[in-house]
TIRO-2110 file (N, C-alpha, C; in Angstrom, 1 decimal):
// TIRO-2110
44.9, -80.5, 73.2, N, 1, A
45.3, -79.6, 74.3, CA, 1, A
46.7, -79.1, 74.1, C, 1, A
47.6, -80.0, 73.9, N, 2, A
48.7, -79.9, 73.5, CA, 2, A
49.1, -78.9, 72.3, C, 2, A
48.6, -78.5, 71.3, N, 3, A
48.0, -77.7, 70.4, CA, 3, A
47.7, -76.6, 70.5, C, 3, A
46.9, -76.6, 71.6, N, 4, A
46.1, -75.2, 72.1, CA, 4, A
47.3, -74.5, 73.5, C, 4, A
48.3, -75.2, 73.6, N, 5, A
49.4, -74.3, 74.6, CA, 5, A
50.5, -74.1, 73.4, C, 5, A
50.6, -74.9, 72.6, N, 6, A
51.5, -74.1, 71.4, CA, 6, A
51.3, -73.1, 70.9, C, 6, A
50.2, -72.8, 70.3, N, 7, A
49.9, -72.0, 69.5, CA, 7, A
49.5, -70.5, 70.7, C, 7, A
49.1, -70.7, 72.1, N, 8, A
48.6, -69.7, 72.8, CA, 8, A
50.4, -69.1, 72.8, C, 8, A
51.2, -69.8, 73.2, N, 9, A
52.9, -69.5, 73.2, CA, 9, A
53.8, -68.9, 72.3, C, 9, A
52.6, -69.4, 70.9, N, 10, A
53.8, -68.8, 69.7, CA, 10, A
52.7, -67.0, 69.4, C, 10, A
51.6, -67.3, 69.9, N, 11, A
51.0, -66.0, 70.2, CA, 11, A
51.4, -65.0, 70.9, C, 11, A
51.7, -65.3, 72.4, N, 12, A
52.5, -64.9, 73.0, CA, 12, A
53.9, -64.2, 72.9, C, 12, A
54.1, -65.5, 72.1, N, 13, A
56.1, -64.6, 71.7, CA, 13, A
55.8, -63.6, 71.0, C, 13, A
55.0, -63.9, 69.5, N, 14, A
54.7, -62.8, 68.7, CA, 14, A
54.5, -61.6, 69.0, C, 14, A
53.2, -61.8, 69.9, N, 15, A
53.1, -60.3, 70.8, CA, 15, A
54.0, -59.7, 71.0, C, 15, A
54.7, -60.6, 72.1, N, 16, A
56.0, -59.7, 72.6, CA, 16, A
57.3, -58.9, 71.8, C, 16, A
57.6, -59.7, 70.5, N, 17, A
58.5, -59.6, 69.3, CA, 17, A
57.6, -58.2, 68.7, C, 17, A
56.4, -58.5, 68.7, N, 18, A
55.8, -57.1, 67.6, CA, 18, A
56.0, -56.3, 68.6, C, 18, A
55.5, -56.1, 69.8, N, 19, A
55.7, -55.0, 70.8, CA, 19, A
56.6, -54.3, 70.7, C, 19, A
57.9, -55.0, 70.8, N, 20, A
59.6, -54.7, 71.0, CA, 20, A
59.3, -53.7, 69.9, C, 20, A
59.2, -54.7, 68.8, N, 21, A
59.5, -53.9, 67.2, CA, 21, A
58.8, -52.9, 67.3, C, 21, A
57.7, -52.7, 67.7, N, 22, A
56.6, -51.4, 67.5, CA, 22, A
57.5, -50.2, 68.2, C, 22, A
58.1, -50.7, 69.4, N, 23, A
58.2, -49.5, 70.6, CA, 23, A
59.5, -49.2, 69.9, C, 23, A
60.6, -50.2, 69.1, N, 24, A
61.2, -49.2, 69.1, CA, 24, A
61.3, -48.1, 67.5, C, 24, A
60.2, -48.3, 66.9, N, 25, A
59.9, -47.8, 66.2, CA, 25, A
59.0, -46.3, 66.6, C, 25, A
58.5, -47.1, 67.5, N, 26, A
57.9, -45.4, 68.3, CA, 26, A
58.9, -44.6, 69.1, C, 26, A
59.8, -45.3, 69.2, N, 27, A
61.1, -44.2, 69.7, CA, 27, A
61.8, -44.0, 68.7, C, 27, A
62.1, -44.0, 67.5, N, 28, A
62.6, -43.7, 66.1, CA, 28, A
62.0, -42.1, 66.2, C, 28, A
60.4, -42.4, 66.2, N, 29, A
59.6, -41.5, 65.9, CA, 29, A
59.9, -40.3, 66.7, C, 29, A
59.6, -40.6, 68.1, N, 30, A
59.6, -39.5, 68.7, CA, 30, A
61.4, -38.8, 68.6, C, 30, A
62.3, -39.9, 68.2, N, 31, A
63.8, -38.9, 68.2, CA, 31, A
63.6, -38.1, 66.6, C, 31, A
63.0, -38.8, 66.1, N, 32, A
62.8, -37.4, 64.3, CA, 32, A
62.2, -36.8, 65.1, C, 32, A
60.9, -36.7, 65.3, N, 33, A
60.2, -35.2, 65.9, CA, 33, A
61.4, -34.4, 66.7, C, 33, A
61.8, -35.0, 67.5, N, 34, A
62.7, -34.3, 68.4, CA, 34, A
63.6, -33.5, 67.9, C, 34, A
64.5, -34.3, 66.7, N, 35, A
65.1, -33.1, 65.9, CA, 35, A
64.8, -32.7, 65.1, C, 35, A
63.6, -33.0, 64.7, N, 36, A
63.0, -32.0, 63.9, CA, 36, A
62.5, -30.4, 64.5, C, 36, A
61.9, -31.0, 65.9, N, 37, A
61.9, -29.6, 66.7, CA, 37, A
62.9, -29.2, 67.0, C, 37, A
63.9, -29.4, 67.4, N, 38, A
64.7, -28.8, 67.0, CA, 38, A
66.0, -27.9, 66.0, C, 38, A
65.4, -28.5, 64.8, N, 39, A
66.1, -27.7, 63.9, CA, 39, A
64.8, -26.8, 63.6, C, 39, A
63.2, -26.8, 63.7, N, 40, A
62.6, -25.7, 63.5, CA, 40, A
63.5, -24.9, 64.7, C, 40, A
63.3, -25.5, 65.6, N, 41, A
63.9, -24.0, 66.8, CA, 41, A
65.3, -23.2, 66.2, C, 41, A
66.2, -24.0, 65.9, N, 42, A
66.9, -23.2, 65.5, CA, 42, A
66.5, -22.7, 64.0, C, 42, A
66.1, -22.9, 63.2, N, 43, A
65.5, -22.2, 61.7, CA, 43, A
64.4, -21.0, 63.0, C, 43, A
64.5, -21.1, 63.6, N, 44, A
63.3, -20.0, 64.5, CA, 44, A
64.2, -18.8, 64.8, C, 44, A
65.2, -19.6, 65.4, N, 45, A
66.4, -18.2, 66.4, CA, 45, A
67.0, -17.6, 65.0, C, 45, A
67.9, -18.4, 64.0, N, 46, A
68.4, -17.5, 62.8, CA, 46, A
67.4, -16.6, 62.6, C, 46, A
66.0, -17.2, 62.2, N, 47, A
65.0, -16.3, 61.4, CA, 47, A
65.2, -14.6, 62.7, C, 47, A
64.9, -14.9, 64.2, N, 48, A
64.8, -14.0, 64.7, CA, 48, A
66.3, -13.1, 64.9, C, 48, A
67.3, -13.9, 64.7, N, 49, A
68.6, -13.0, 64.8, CA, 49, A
68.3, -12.1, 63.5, C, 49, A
68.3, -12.8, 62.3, N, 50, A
68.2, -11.9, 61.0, CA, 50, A
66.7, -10.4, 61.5, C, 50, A
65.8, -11.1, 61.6, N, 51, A
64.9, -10.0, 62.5, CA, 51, A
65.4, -8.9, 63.3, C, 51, A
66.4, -9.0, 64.3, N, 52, A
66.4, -8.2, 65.1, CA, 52, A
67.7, -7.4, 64.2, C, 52, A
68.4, -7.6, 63.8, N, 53, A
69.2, -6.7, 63.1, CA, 53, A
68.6, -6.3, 61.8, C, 53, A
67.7, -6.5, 61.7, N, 54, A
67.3, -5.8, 60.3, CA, 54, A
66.2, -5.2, 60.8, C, 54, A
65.6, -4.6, 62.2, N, 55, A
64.7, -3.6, 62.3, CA, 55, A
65.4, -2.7, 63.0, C, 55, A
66.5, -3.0, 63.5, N, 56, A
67.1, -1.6, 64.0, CA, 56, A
67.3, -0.4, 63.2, C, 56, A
67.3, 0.6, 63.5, N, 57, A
67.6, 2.1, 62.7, CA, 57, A
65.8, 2.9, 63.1, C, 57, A
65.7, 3.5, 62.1, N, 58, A
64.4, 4.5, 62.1, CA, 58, A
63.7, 4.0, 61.1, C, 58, A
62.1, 4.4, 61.3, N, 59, A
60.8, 3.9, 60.6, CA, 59, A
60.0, 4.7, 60.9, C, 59, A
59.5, 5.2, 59.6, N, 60, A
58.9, 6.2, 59.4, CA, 60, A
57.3, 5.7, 59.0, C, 60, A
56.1, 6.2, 60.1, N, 61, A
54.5, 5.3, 59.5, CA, 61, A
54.8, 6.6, 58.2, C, 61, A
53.7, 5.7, 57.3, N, 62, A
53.0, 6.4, 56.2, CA, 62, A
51.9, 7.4, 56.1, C, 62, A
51.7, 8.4, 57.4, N, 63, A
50.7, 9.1, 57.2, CA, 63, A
51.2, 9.7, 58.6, C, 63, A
50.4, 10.5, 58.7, N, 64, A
50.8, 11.6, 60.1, CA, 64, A
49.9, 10.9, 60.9, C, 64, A
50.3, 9.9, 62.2, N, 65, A
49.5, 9.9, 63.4, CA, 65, A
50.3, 10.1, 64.4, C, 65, A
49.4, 9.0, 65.5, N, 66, A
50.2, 9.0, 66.9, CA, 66, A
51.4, 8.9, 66.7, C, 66, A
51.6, 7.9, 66.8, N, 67, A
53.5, 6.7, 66.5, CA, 67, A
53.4, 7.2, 65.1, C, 67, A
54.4, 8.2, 64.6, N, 68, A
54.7, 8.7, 63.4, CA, 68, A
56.2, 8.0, 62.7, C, 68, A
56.8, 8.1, 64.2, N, 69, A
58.7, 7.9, 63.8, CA, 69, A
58.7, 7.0, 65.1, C, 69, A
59.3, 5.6, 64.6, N, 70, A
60.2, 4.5, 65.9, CA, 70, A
61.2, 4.5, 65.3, C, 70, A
62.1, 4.5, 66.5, N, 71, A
63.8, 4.7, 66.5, CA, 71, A
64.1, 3.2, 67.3, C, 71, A
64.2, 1.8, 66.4, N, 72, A
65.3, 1.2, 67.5, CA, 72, A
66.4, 1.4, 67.9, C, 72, A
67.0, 1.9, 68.5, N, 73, A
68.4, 2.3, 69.1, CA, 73, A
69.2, 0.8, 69.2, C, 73, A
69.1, 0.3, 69.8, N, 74, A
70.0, -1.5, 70.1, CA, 74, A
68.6, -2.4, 69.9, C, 74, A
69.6, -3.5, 70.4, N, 75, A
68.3, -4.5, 70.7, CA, 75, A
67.9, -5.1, 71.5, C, 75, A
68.2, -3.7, 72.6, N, 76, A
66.8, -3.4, 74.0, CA, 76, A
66.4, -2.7, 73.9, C, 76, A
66.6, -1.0, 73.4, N, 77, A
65.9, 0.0, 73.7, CA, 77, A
65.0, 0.5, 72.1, C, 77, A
63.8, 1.0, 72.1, N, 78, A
63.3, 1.4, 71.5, CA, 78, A
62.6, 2.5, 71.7, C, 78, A
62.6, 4.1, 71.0, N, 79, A
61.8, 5.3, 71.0, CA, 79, A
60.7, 5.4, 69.9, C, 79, A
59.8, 5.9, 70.4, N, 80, A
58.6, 6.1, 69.9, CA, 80, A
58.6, 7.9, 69.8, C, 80, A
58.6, 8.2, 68.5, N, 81, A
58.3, 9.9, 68.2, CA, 81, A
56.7, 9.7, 68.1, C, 81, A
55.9, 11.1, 68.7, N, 82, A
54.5, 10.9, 69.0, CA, 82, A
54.5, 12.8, 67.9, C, 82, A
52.8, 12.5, 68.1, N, 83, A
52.7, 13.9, 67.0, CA, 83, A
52.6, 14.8, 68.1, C, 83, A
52.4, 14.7, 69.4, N, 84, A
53.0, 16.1, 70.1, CA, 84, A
54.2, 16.2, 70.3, C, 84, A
54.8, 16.1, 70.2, N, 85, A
56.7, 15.9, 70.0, CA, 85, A
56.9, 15.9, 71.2, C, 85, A
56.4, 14.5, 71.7, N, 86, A
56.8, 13.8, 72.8, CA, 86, A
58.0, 12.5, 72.4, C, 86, A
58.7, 12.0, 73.4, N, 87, A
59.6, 11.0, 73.0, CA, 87, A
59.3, 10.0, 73.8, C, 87, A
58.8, 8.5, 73.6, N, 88, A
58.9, 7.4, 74.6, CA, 88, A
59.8, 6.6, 74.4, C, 88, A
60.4, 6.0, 76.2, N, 89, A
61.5, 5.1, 75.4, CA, 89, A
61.2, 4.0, 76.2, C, 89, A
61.4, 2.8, 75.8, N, 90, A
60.8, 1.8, 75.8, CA, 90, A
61.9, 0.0, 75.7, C, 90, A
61.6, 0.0, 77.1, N, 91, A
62.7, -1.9, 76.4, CA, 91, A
62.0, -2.8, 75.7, C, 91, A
62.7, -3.3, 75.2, N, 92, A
61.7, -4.2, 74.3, CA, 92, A
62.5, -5.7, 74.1, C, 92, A
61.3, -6.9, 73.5, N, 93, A
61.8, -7.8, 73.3, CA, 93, A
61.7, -8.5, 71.6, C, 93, A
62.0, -9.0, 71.0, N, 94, A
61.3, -9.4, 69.4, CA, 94, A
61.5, -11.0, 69.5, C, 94, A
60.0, -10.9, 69.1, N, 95, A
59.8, -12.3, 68.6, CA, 95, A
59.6, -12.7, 67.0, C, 95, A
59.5, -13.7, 66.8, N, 96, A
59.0, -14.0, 64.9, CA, 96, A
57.8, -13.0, 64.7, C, 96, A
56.7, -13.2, 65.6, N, 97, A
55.7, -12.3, 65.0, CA, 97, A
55.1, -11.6, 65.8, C, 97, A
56.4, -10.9, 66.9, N, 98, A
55.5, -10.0, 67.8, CA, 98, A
57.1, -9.2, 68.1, C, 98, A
56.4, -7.8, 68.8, N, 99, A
57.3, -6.9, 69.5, CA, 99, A
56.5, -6.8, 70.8, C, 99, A
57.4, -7.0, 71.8, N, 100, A
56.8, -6.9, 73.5, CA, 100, A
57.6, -5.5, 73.7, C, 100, A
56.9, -4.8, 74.4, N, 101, A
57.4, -3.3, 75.2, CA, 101, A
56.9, -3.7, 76.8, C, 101, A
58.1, -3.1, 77.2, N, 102, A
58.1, -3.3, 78.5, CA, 102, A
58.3, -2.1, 79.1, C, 102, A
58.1, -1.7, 80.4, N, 103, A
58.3, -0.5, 81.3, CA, 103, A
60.0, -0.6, 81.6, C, 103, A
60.3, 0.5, 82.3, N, 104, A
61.3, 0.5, 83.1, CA, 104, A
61.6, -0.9, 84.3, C, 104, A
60.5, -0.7, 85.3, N, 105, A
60.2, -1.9, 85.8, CA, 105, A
60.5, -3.7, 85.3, C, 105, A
60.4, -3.7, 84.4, N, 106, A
60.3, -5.3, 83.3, CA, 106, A
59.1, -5.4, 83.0, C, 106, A
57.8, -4.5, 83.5, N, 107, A
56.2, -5.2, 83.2, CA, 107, A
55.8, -5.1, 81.6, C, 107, A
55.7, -5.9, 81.0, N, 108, A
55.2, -6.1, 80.3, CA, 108, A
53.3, -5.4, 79.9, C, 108, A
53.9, -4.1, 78.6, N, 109, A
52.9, -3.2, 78.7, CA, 109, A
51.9, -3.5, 77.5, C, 109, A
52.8, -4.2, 76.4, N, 110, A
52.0, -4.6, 75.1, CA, 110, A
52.6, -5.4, 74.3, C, 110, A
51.8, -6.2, 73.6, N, 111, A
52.4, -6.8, 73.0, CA, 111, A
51.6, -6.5, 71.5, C, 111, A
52.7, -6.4, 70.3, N, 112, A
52.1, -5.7, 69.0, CA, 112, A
52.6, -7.0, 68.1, C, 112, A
51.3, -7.0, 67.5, N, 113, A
51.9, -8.3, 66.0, CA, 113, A
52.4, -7.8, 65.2, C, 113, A
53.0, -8.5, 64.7, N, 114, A
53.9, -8.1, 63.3, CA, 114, A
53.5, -8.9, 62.3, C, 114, A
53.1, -8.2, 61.1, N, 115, A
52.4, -8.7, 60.1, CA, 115, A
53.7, -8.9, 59.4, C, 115, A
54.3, -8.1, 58.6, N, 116, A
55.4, -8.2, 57.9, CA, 116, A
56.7, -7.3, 58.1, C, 116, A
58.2, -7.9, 58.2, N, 117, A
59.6, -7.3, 58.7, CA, 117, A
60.3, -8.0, 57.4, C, 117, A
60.6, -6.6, 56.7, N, 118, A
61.8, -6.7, 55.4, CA, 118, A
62.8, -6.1, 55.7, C, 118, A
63.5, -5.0, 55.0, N, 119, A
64.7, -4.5, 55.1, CA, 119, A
64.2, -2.9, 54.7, C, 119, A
63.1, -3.2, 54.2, N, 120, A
62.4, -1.3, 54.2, CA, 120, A
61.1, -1.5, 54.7, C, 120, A
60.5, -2.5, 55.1, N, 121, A
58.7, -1.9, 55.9, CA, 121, A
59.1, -3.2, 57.2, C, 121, A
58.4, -2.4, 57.7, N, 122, A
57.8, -2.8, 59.1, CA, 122, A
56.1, -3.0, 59.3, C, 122, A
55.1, -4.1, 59.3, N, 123, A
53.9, -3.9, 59.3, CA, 123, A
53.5, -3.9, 60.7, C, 123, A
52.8, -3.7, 61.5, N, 124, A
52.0, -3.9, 62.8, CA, 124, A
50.6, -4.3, 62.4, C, 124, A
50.1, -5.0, 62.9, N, 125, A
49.1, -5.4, 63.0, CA, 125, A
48.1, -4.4, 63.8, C, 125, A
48.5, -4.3, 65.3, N, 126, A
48.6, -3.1, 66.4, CA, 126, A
49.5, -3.0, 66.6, C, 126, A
49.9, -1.7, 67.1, N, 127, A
51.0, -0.7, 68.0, CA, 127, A
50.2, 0.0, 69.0, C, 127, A
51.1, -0.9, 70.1, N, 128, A
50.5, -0.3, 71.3, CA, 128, A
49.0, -0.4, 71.7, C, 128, A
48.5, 0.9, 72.2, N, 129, A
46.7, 1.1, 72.1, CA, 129, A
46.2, 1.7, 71.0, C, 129, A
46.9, 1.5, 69.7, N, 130, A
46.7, 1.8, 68.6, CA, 130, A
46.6, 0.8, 67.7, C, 130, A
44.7, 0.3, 67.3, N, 131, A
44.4, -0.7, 66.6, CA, 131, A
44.7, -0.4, 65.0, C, 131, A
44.4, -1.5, 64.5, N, 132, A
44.3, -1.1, 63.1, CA, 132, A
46.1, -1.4, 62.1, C, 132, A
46.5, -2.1, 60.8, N, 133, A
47.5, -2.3, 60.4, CA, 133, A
48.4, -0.5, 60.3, C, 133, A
49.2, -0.9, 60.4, N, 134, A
50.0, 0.1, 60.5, CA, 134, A
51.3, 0.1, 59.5, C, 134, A
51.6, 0.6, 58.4, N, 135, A
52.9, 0.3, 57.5, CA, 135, A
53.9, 1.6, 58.0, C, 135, A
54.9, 1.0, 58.6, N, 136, A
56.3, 1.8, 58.5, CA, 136, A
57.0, 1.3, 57.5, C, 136, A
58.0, 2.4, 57.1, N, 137, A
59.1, 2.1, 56.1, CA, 137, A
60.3, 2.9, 56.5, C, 137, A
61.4, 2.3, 55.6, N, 138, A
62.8, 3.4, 55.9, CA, 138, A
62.5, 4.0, 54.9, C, 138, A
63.2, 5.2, 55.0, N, 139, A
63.9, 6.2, 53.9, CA, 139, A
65.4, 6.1, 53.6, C, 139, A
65.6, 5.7, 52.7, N, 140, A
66.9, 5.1, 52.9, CA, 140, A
67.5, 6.6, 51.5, C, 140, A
68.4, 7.2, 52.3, N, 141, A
69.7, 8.5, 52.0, CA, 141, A
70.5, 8.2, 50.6, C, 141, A
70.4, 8.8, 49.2, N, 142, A
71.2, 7.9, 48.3, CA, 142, A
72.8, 9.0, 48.7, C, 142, A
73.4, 7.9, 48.5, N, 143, A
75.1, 8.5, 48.8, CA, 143, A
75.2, 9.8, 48.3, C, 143, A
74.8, 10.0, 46.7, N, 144, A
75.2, 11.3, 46.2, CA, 144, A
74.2, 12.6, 47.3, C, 144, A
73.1, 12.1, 47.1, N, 145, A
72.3, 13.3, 48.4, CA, 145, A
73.3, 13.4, 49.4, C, 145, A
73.7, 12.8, 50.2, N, 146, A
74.6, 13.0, 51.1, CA, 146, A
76.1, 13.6, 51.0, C, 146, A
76.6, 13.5, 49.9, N, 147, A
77.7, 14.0, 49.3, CA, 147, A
77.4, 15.3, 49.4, C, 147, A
75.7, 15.7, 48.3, N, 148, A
75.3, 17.1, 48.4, CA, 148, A
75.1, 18.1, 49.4, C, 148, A
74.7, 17.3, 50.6, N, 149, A
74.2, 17.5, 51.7, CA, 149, A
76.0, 18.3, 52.6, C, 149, A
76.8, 17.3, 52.9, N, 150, A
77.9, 17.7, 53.4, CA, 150, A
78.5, 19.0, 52.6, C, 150, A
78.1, 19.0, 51.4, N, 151, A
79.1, 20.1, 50.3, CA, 151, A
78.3, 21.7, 51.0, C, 151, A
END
């Protein structure tokens, strides 16, 4: 009998000793994840700061449609040239793989995926109520044209 409360005790402790050890090993765990999510979040915000300054300027789609020419202006406002030479203007927000347009209001009117953002194309997935990939690009001015241009 005497035997059988030893050994239920050294059971006991053990449990309790692995427990300890397990939990705080499960809180190890959850503080890596933790900053690991958080260095993705920040590897997220650089990626989108580099994003939002490298879609500003003009983008020109590859074929004559609706949305022909977007003008980001800053990194709230955005114009849309249309093929009836209408102008929309539009606030906006940028994410990793989307552009939100909003009204005047703040309502939120669309949200368009972004397939690919370099330093000369812009891809959409959609724009707007306009399905279907969509490639913009810059035209980028070589200095001497410009030289020629002012002369």
């Amino acid at each position: 009998m005497k035997y059988l409360v030893v050994v239920f005790y050294i059971g006991l402790l053990s449990t309790v000793l692995l427990g300890c050890g397990g939990e705080s090993q499960s809180t190890q765990t959850r503080q890596s994840t933790s900053s690991n999510s958080s260095a993705n979040t920040s590897s997220e915000v650089s990626k989108l700061r580099l994003q939002s300054e490298s879609i500003l300027g003009v983008w020109y789609l590859n074929e004559w449609d609706l949305y022909h020419t977007i003008r980001f202006i800053d990194k709230q406002k955005v114009e849309f040239y249309t093929h009836i030479d209408t102008i929309l203007t539009y606030d906006y927000e940028l994410r990793p793989d989307s552009l939100l347009i909003f009204n005047e209001q703040g309502q939120r009117l669309y949200i368009n995926l972004i397939n690919d953002l370099t330093r000369d194309t812009l891809v959409f997935e959609n724009l707007m109520e306009k399905v279907g990939v969509q490639h913009y690009s810059r035209k980028q001015i070589k200095k001497n044209v410009e030289k020629a241009i002012e002369k």
